[in-house]
Every structure is written in structure tokens, then in C-alpha cells.
DOTORLUM-531614 format. One record per residue (C-alpha): residue number from 0; residue in one letter; x, y, z. Coordinates in pm, whole numbers. Layout:
+-----+---------+--------+--------+--------+
| num | residuo |      x |      y |      z |
+-----+---------+--------+--------+--------+
| NUM |       A |      X |      Y |      Z |
...
+-----+---------+--------+--------+--------+
This chain:
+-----+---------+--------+--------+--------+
| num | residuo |      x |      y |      z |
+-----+---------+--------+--------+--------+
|   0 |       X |      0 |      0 |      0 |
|   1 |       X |    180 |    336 |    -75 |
|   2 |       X |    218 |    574 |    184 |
|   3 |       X |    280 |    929 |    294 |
|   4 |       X |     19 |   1057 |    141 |
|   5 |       X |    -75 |   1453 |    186 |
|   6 |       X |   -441 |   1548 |    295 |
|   7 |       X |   -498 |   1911 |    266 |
|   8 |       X |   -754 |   2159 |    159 |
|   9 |       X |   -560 |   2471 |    172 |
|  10 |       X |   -533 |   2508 |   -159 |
|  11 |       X |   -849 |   2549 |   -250 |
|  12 |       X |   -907 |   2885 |   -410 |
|  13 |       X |  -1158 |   3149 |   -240 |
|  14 |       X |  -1262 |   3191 |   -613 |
|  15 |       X |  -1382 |   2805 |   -729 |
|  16 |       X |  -1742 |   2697 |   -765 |
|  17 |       X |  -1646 |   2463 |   -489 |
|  18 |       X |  -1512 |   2716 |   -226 |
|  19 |       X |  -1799 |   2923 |   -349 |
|  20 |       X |  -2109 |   2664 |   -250 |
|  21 |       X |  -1882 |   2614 |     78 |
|  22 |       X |  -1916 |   2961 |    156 |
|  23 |       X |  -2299 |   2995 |     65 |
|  24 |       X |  -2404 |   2648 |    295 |
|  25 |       X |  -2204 |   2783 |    583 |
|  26 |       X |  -2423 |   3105 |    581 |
|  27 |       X |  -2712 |   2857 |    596 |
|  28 |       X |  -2543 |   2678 |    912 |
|  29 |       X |  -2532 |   3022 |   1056 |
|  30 |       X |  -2914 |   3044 |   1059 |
|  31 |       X |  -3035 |   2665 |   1133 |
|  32 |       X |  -2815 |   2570 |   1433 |
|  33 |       X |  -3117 |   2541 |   1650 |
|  34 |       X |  -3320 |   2340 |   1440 |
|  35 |       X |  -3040 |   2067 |   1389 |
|  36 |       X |  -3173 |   1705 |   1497 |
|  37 |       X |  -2971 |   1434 |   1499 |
|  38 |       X |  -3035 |   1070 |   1676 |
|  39 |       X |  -2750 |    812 |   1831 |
|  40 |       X |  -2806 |    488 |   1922 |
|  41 |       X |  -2588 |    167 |   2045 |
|  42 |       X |  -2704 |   -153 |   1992 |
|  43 |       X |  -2536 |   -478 |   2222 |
|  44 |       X |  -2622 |   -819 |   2015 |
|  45 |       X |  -2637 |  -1127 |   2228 |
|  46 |       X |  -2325 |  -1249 |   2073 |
|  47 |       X |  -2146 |   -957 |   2224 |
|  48 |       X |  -2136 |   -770 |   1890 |
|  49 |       X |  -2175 |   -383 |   1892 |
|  50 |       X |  -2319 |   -143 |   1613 |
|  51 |       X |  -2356 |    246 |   1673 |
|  52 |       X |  -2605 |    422 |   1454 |
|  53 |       X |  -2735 |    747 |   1396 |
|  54 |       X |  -2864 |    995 |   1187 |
|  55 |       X |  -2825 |   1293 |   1006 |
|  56 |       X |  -3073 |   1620 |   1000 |
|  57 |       X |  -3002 |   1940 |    833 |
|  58 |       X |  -3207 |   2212 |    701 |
|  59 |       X |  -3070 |   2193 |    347 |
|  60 |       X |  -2843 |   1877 |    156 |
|  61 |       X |  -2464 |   1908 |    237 |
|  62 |       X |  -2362 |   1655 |    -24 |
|  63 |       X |  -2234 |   1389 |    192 |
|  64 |       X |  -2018 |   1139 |     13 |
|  65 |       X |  -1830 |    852 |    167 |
|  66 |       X |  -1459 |    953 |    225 |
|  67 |       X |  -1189 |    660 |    249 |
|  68 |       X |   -854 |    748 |    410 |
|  69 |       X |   -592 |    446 |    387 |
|  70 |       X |   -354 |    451 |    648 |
|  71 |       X |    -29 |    609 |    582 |
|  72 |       X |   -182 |    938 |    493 |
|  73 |       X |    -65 |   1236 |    610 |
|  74 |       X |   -325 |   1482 |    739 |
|  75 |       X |   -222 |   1867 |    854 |
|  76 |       X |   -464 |   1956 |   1130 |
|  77 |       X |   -648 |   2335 |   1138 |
|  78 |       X |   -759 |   2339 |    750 |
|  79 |       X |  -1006 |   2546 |    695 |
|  80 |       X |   -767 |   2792 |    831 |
|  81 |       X |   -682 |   3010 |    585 |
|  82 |       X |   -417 |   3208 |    782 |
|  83 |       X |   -251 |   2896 |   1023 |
|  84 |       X |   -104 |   2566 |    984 |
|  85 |       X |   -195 |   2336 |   1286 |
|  86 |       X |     19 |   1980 |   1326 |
|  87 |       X |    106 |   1669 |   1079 |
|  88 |       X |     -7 |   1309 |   1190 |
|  89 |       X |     45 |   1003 |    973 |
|  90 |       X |   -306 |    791 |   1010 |
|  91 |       X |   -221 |    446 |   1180 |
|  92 |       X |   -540 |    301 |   1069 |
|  93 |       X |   -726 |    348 |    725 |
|  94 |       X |  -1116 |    493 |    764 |
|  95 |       X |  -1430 |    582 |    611 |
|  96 |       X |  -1770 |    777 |    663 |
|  97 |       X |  -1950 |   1045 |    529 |
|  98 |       X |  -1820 |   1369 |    469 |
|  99 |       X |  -2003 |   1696 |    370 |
| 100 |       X |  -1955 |   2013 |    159 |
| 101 |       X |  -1753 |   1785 |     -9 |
| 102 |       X |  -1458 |   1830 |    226 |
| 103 |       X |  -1183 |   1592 |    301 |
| 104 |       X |  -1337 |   1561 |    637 |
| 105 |       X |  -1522 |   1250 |    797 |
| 106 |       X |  -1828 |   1343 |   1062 |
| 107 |       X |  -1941 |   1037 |   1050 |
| 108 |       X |  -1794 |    652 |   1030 |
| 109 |       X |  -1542 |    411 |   1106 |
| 110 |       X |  -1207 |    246 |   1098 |
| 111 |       X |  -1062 |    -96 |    972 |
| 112 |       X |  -1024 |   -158 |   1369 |
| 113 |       X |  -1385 |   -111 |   1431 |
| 114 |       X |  -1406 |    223 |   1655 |
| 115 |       X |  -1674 |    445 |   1548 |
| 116 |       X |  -1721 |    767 |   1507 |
| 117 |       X |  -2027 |   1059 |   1490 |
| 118 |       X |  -1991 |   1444 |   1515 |
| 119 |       X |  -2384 |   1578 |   1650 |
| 120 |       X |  -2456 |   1955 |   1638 |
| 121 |       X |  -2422 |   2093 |   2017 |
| 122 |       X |  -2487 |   2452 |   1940 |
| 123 |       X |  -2497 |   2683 |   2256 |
| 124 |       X |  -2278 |   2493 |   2466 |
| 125 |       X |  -2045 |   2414 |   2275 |
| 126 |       X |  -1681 |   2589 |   2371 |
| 127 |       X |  -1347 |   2543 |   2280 |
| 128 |       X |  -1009 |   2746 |   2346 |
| 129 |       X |   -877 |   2998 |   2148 |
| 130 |       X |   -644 |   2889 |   1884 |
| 131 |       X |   -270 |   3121 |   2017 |
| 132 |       X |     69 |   3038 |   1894 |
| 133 |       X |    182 |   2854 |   2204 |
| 134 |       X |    -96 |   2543 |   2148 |
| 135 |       X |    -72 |   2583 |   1737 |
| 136 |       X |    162 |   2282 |   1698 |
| 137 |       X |   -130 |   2048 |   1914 |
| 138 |       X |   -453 |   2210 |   1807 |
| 139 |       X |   -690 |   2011 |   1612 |
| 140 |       X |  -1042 |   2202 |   1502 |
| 141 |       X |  -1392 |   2101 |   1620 |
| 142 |       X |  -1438 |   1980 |   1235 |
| 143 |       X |  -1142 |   1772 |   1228 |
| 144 |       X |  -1211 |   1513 |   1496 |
| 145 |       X |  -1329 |   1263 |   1315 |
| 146 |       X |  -1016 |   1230 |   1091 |
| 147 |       X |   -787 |   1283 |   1409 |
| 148 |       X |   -937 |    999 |   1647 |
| 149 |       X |  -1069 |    746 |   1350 |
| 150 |       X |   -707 |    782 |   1207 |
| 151 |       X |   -519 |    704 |   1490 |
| 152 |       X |   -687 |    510 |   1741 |
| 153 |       X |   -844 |    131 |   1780 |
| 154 |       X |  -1022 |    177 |   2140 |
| 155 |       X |  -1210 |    409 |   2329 |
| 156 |       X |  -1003 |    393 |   2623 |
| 157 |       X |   -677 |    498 |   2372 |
| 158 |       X |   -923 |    777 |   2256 |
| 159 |       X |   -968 |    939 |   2572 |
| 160 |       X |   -629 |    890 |   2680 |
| 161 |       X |   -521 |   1062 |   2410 |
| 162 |       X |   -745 |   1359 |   2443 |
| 163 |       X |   -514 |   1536 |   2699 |
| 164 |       X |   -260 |   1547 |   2431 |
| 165 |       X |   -431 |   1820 |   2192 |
| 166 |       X |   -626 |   2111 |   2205 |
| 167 |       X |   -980 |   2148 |   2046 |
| 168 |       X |   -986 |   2496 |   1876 |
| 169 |       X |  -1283 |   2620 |   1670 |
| 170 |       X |  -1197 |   2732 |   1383 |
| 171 |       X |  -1355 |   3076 |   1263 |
| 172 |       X |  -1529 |   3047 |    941 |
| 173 |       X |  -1635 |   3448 |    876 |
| 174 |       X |  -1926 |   3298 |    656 |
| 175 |       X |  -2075 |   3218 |    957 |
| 176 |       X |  -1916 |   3442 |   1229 |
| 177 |       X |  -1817 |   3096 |   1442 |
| 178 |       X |  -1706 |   2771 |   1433 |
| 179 |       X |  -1868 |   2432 |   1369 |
| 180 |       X |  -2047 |   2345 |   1727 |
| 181 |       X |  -1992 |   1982 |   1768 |
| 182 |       X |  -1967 |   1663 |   2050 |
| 183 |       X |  -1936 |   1375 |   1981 |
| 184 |       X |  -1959 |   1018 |   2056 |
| 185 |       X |  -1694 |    724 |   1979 |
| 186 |       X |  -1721 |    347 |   2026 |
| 187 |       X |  -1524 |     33 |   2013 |
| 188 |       X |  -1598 |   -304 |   1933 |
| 189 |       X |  -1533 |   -406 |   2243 |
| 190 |       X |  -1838 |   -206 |   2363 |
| 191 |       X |  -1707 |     34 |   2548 |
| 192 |       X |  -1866 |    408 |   2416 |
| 193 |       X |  -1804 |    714 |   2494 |
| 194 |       X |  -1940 |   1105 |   2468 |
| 195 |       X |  -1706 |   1340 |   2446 |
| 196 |       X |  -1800 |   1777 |   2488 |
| 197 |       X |  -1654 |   2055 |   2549 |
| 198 |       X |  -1798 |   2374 |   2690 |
| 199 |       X |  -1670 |   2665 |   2917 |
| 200 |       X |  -1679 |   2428 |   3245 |
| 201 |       X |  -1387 |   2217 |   2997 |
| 202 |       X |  -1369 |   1891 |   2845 |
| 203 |       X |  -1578 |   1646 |   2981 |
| 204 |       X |  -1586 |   1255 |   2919 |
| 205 |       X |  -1901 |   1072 |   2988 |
| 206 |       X |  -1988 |    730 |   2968 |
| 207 |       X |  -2267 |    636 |   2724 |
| 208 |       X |  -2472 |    445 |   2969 |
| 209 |       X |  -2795 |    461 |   2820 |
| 210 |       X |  -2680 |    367 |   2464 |
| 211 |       X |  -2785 |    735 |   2359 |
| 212 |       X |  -2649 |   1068 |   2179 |
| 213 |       X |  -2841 |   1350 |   2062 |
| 214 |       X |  -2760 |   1751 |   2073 |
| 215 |       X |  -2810 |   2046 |   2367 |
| 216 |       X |  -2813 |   2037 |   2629 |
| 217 |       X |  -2534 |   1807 |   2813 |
| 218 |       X |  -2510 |   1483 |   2762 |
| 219 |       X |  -2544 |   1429 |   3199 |
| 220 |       X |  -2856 |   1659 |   3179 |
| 221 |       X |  -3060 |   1462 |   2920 |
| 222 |       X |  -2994 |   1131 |   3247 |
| 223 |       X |  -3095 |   1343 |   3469 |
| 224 |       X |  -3377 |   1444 |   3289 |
| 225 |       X |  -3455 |   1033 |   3248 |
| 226 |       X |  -3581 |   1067 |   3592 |
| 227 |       X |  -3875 |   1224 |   3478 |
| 228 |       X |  -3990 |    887 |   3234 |
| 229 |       X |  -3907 |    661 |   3498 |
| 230 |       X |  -4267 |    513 |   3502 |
| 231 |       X |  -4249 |    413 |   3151 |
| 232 |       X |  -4255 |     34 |   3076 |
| 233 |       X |  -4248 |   -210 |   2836 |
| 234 |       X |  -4595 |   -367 |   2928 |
| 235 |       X |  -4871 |   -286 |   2842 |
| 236 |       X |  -5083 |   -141 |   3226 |
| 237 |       X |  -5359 |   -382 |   3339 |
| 238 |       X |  -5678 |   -203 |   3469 |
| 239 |       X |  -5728 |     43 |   3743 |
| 240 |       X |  -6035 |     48 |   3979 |
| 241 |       X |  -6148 |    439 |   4047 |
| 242 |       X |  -6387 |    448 |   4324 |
| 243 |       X |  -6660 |    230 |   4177 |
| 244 |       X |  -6545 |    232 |   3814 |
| 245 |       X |  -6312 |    -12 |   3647 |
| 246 |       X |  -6104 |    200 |   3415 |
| 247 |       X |  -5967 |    -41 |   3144 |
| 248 |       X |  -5705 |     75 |   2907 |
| 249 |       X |  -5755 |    209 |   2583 |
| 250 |       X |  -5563 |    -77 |   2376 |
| 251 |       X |  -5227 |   -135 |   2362 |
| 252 |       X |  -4898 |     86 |   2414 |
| 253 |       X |  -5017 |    154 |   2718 |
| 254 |       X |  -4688 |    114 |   2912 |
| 255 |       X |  -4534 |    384 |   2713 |
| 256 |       X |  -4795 |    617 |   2758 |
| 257 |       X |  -4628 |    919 |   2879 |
| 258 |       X |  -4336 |    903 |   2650 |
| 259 |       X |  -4304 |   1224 |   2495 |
| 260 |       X |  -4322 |   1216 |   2033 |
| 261 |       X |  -4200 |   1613 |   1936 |
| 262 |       X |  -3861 |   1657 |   1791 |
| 263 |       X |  -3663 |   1789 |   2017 |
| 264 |       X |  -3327 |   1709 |   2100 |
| 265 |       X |  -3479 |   1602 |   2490 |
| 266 |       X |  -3732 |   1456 |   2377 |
| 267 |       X |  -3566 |   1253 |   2114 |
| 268 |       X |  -3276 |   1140 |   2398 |
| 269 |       X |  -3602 |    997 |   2578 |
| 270 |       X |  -3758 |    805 |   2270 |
| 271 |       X |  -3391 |    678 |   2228 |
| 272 |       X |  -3355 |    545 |   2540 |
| 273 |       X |  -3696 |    395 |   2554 |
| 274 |       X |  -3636 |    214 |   2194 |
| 275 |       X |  -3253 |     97 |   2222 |
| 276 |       X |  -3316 |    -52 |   2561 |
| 277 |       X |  -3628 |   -223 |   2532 |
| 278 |       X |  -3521 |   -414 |   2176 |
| 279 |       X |  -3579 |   -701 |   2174 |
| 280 |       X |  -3176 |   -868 |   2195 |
| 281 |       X |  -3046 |   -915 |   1865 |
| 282 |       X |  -2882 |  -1276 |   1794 |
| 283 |       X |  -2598 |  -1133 |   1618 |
| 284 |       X |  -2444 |   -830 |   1445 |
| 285 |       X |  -2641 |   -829 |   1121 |
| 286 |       X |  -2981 |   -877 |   1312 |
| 287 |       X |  -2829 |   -534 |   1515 |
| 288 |       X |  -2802 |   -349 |   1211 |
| 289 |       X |  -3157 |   -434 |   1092 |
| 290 |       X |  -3292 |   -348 |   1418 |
| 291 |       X |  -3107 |    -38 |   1444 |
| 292 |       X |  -3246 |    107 |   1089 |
| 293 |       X |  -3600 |    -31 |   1217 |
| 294 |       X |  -3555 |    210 |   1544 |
| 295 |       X |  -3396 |    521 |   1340 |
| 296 |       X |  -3716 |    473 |   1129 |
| 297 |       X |  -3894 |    632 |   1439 |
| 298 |       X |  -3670 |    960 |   1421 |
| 299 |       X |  -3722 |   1050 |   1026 |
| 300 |       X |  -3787 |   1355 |    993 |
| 301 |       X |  -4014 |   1448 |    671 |
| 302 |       X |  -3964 |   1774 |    513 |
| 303 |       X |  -4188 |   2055 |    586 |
| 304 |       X |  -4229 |   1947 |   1000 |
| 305 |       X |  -3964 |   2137 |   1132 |
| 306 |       X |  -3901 |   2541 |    947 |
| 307 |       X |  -3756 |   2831 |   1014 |
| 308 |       X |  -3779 |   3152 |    860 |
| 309 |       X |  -3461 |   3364 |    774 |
| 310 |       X |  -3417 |   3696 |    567 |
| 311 |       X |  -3738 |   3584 |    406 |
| 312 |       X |  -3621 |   3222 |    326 |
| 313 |       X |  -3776 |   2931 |    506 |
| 314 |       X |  -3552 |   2643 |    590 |
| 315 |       X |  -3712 |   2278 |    700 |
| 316 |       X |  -3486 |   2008 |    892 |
| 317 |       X |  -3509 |   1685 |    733 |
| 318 |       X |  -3343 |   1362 |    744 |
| 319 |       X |  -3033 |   1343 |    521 |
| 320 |       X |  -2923 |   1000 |    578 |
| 321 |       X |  -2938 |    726 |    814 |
| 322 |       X |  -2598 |    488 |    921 |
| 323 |       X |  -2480 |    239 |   1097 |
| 324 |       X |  -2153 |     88 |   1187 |
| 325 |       X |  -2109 |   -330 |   1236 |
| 326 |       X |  -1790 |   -273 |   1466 |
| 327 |       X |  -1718 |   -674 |   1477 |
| 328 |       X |  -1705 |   -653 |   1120 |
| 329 |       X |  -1609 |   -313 |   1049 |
| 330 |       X |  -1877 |   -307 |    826 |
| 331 |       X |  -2054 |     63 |    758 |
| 332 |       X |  -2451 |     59 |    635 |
| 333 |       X |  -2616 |    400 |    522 |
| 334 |       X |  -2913 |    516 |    316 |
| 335 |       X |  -3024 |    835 |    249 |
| 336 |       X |  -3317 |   1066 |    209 |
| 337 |       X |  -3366 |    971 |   -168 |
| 338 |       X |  -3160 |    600 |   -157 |
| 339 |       X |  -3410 |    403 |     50 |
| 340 |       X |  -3251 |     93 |     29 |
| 341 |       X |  -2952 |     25 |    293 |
| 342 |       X |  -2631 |    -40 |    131 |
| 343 |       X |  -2257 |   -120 |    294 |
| 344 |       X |  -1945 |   -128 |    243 |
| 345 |       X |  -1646 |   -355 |    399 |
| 346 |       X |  -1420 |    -68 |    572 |
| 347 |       X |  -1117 |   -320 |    561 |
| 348 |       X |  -1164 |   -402 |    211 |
| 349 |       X |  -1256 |    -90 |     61 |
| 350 |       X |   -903 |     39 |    260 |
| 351 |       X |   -726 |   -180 |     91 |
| 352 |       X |   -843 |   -146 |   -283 |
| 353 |       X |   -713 |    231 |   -285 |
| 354 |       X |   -362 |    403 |   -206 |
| 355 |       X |   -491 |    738 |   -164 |
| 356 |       X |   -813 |    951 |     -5 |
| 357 |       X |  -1114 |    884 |   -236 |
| 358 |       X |  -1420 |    933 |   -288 |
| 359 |       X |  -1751 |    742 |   -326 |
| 360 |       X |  -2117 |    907 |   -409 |
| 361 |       X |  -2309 |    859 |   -165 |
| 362 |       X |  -2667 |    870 |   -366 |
| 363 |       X |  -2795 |    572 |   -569 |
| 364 |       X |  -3091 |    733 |   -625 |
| 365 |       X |  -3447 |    648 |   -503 |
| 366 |       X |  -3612 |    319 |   -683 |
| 367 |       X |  -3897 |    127 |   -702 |
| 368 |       X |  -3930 |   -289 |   -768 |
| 369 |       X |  -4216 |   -355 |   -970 |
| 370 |       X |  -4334 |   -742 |   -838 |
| 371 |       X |  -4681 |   -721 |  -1080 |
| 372 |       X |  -4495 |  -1017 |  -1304 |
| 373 |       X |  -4425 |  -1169 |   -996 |
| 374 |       X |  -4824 |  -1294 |   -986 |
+-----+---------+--------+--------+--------+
């Protein structure tokens, strides 16, 4: 496999089509943050395989593609500086995920060891430190994480060991008058997962008890708000007597009555946790994965249900795409808002077929099997 490869974007000029449509989506960002809805789930299989799934929302298409990185490349951090080179790290481990704006930049997917990877919008709290010359040569920016721990890293205990060792800087984009607001969450086939912020109290660690990731606020507020659903239950509630009446229940669900359906980022934590912990064990990996799309299904978002008006434009959150990552297998599954049906791809054999970072569209387009002849 040839090495040493360079990953930059630097050289992009402020004048191309592409730095151009950049530039005009990352006004959009500017006006949506609040809207932004994405849903994370982990899924334990009774064979002790794990598979991490999520998905997207936006409030227009970012063109995500899936970006491969073999191992051996050389990535410079801090590149959508314009003004500032950050640090060089060869990538131990090759990678793949989705990408967006079409940038050499992975938000969401996994490497050839099987640690995963998401980036989910945390707008508001969201904080990092100021990018100064003395913590230039260990600052990565809140965009690049995904390259930086995917690339390097095979568990999430080397993950957070690691995270001492650099500084998360946010990287000011002037289209937008900020940087991109992220946490995120990383885990390991062993298992182990992990959500990682920071905000003005710091960088904080927590572990993903609950199987759960969504957006604002904390990740330790959405447990303690748990507390409030703790009467919710997977069976359905026999009847009550009332004074002299017997009040019988409506039908069935009843043992989830209470559990709140808006889309929130709270209230979609809730739904999470009520769904990936009362699944019904899946035998093995693959059975994970299909029960992990089935759950997801819950959180689609259709187009029109969430807008927002801007400088008389109005923006809807919808649904871009939908993954999820075998980590026994290393094994990534996605479909999108107009590709219905789930495909994959084999991390550790799509690695090896290339010597360089490439490319792969993302869209297959939305289809239809006719069975009539089937009769």
C-alpha cells in the first residue's frame, strides 16, 4: 500500500465553484443551528457484537459522500484555516464515513479496527479554546475530529487517553461568524462508548450508559432528565379500579404512555432510550443493524415538520441519511433521504483497494421494484 500521502484543503481557491457553494451552505449553518436534529443509538447483540447508529438532520443537503482514508496518509490539522497551519499526523489506521460540503473531512464513520465515530450539532454549549501560537503545533479544530481519532486510534479507552494530548480549537469560518459546534460520541468493538463535549466548564468525558447521543443540552442533563420517564414500561398497564369504576385501558402501548413524540433534542434522547433498551436482543451483528435502521425509522424527519424563517427564506430540517456501523465486522450501512434501500461497504476491504483519499457518491438514487410479473 503506498504511503505518505498529503491530505490538505488549503489550496483550495476562495474563487472556485467549490469554495464558493462552501461559503454559501455555511451562511445557511449560521441560521439553522437550532433546528439541527440528529439521533445516536448503540445496539449490544447477544453475541457480544456492537453497532452504533445514527442519523443525520439538516435544514438543506450538504452533499455527503463517503470519504476513504488508507492509512499512511498524512493529514495537517487546522484546515479550513486560511491564515494557520496546525500539526502533521500520519493515520495508523485506514477509515471511512460520510463527509459533507464535499470536504476531506469525515463526521461520520469508522475504521478498519472497528471504533466508530459521529460528530452531532451541540450549538450553545459548545466551547473550545482559542487557537494562540503557544498550542498551534497540538490544536486540532472542532471539524477535524473525526479524521484525528478514526485515524489514529483502535479503542475508546486509547481515545480518551489521548485527548489530553491536543487542544480542540474552533476554527472561525467568517461565513458564519463561528465555528462548527460539535460533541461527539466514539465506540469500540469491544463495547465500550463514549461522549465526548466541550464547553466553558472544559472537556468532559461521559460514559454512554444509556446507549444514547443526541444535541443540547449536556449529555449528563438529558440522564438526569430520564428521571422524569421513569414510570415508563415495556408492558402494556392492566386495569385500574377508580372508586366504583373499572377504568380499562384504551388498547395497547399503554406502558409507554407518557413518552413524549416532538422533535426535540430532549425529547428525542427519551424516545432513544426507551427504543434501544427495550429491543428485543439481537442474535448477532447483522440482526443489530436491521434493528437499528428499524428504530432510526422512528426519528425520520419528513420535510416541511420542522421550518424556520430567515431573511425571508424558510428552511425545514429533514433527514439526510441514516448509518450504521457493524464494529465486529467493520462493516458501515447507510441510506439516504432519496436512496431508501440500505447499502454497505467492507471498511477493511474498501481500505485496501485504494492508495490514496477517495471518494464514493453517496446517492444511488431512489427506486422502485415492480413485483406485478411476480403474480
Amino acid at each position: 500500500m503506498e504511503t505518505n500521502m498529503r491530505l490538505s484543503c488549503k489550496s483550495i481557491p476562495s474563487r472556485t465553484p467549490l469554495a464558493r457553494t462552501i461559503a454559501a451552505c455555511l451562511v445557511l449553518m449560521s441560521t439553522i443551528s437550532s433546528t439541527l436534529a440528529c439521533t445516536g443509538i448503540v445496539l449490544q447483540s447477544v453475541d457480544g457484537s456492537t453497532v452504533a447508529a445514527r442519523t443525520m438532520e439538516f435544514g438543506f443537503d450538504i452533499d455527503s459522500n463517503i470519504y476513504a482514508v488508507p492509512a499512511g496518509t498524512e493529514i495537517e490539522t487546522l484546515q479550513l484555516n486560511p491564515d494557520v497551519s496546525g500539526f502533521t499526523y500520519t493515520t495508523t489506521y485506514g477509515f471511512l464515513g460520510a463527509n459533507g460540503l464535499d470536504m476531506p473531512i469525515v463526521f461520520d464513520g469508522m475504521n478498519t479496527e472497528g471504533l466508530y465515530f459521529g460528530a452531532f450539532y451541540f450549538a450553545g454549549p459548545a466551547k473550545f479554546v482559542e487557537l494562540t501560537d503557544e498550542n498551534r503545533e497540538k490544536a486540532v479544530s472542532s471539524e477535524e475530529m473525526g479524521n484525528w481519532i478514526l485515524g489514529q486510534f483502535k479503542t475508546v479507552a486509547e481515545v480518551q487517553a489521548a485527548l489530553t494530548n491536543i487542544e480542540v480549537v474552533g476554527t472561525y469560518i467568517k461565513q458564519i461568524n463561528g465555528f462548527a459546534p460539535f460533541h461527539y460520541a466514539v465506540t469500540d468493538a469491544t463495547g465500550e462508548s463514549i461522549v465526548i463535549e466541550y464547553t466553558k466548564q472544559g472537556l468532559a468525558v461521559y460514559r454512554n450508559t444509556v446507549n444514547v447521543v443526541t444535541n443540547n443540552p449536556a449529555y449528563d442533563w438529558h440522564i438526569t432528565n430520564l428521571r422524569n420517564y421513569v414510570g415508563l414500561q415495556t408492558g402494556n398497564r392492566s386495569e385500574v379500579t377508580v372508586g366504583k369504576e373499572v377504568i380499562a385501558p384504551m388498547g395497547q402501548g399503554t406502558g409507554m404512555l407518557g413518552l413524549p413524540g416532538d422533535m426535540t433534542s430532549p425529547t428525542r434522547f427519551v424516545r432513544a432510550a426507551a427504543f434501544a433498551n427495550s429491543a428485543v436482543p439481537a442474535a448477532n451483528s447483522s440482526e443489530a443493524v436491521f434493528q437499528a435502521f428499524h428504530i432510526l425509522n422512528t426519528f425520520d424527519i419528513p420535510k416541511g415538520a420542522i421550518r424556520e424563517r430567515d431573511q425571508g427564506e424558510t428552511l425545514t430540517d429533514y433527514t439526510l441519511w441514516t448509518s450504521a456501523a457493524d464494529t465486529a465486522n467493520a462493516t458501515y450501512y447507510f441510506k439516504t433521504y432519496l436512496t431508501q434501500a440500505v447499502e454497505s461497504i467492507d471498511v477493511r476491504a474498501a481500505i485496501a483497494s485504494i492508495t490514496k483519499p477517495s471518494t464514493l457518491t453517496m446517492e444511488s438514487g431512489f427506486s422502485v421494484k415492480d413485483r406485478t410479473q411476480d403474480f
